[in-house]
N, C-alpha and C positions, 0 to 999 in steps of 0.2 A: 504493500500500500504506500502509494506516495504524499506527500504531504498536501499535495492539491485534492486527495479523495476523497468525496462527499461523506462528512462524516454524521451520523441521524443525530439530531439538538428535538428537541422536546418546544415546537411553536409556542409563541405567547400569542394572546387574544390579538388582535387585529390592528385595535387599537393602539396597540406598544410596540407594532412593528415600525421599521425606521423607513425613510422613503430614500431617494436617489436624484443626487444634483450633478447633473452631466455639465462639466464643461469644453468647448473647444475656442479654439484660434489660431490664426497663426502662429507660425515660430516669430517672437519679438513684440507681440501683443501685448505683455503685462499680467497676461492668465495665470501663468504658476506663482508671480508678486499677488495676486488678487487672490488665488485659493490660501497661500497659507495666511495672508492676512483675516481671513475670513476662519482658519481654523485656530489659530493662538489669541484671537482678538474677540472674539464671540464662540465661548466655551459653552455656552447656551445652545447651542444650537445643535452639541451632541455630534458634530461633523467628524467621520471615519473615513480615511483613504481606504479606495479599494485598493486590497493586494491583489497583484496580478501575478503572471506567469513568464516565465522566462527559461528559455534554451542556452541563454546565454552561462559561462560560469562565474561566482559571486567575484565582484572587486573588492580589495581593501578589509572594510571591517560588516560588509553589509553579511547578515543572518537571511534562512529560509524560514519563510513564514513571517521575515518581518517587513524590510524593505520588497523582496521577490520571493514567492515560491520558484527554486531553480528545479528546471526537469531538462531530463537528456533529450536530443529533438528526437528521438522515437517515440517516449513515452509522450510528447508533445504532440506527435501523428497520432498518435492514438486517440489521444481526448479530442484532437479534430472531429478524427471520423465518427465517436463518438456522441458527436455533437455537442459537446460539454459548454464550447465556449459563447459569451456572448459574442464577444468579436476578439478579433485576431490580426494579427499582422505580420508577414515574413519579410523582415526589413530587408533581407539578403538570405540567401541558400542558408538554410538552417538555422537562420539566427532570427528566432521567434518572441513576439512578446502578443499575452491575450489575456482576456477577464473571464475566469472559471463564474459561470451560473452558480454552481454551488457557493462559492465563496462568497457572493454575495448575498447570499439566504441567510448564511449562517452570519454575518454582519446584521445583515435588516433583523432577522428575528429573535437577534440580542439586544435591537432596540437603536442601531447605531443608524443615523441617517449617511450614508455613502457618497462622498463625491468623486467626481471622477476629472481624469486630466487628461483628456484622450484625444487623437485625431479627429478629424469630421464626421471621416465615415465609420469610425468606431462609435461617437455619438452620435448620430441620428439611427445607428441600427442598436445603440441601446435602451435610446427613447421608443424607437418602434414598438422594442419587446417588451417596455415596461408601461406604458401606455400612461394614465392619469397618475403613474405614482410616483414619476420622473417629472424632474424640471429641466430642460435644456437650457442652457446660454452660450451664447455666444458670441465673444468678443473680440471687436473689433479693430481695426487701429484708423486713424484717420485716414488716412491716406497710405496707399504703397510709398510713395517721397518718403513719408515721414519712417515710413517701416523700415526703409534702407538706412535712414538716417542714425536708427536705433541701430540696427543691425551693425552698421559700421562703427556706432560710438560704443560699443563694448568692447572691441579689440580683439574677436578671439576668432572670427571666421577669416579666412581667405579672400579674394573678391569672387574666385569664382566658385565659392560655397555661399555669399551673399547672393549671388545671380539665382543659383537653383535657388535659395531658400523664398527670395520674391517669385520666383516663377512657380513655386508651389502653392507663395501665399496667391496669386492671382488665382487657381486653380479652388483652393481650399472655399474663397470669400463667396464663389460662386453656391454655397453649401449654407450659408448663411440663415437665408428663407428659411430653412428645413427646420430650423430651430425655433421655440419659444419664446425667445427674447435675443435681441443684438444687443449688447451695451458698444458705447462708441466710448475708446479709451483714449481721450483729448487729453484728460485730466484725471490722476491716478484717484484723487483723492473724490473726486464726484462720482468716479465709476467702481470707485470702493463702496459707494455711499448708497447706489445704485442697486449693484450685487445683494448686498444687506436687504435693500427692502424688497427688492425680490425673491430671497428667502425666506426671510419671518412672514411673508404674507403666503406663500407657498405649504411652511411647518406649521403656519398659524400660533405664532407665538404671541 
């Protein structure tokens, strides 16, 4: 048994199960500034990363089961086929990352609401699957100019790892609609403020 295998938890009434706040964006949008702001800053709201899945092997000091469940890509083909995952992605020949359904159960039905940090198309097919008990969002950047602008004032990509990464985001923005909500991140501090009341009105707090 691998540490990603559906393990049986004892449901709680309905009521105390936790919901799911999908995010996506572009790479250089402010999305992963805005979720952990949203999870150290509003302890209220009960907010749990999903743990995902990964082919990949650990870095550094990262744990299985805490940062990533790590699986060999076979056992990875398997839970494919399986159908186990919500979504999945093979970034490269065997180098896998995805969100086990189970994993997520066993979060919501311990009460934890789930956010997620994922690409486009990993969120809108995890909204599909969860229907009224997901919140999508999706944010934005003002402008591709200004994306580059970000992009290049961090210092850590190449130009021609800037080029793909606008040419993505052009591709990505088009996926925008699919979602619940666009915040436009002009202003980190408005679209912090933004997020916020799009969840307590969401959790009903």
């Amino acid at each position: 048994m691998t540490a990603c295998d559906h393990t049986s938890t004892t449901p709680l009434p309905n009521h105390n199960r936790g919901k799911l706040i999908i995010f996506s964006a572009p790479s250089g949008s402010g999305k992963s500034t805005i979720v952990q702001w949203l999870i150290h800053e509003h302890p209220e709201f009960n907010l749990s990363f999903s743990i995902s899945c990964t082919s990949r092997q650990p870095r550094g000091a990262e744990r299985d089961g805490i940062e990533y469940f790590f699986l060999t890509p076979e056992a990875f083909k398997e839970k494919i086929q399986a159908d186990e995952f919500l979504e999945y992605e093979e970034v490269y020949e065997n180098r896998f990352y995805g969100t086990l359904k189970s994993q997520v159960d066993k979060q919501t039905e311990a009460g934890e609401n789930v956010i997620f940090d994922v690409d486009v198309k990993g969120g809108v097919n995890i909204k599909r699957f969860y229907g009224e008990r997901a919140l999508s969002i999706f944010i934005q950047p003002p402008s591709i100019e200004e994306l580059r602008r970000r992009l290049e004032g961090r210092g850590t990509d190449a130009p021609e790892m800037i080029e793909q990464r606008l040419a993505k985001a052009d591709y990505e923005l088009t996926f925008a609609s699919q979602f619940d909500h666009i915040v436009i991140n002009d202003d980190l501090a408005k679209a912090q403020q933004e997020t916020y009341e799009l969840i307590k009105a969401f959790l009903k707090y």
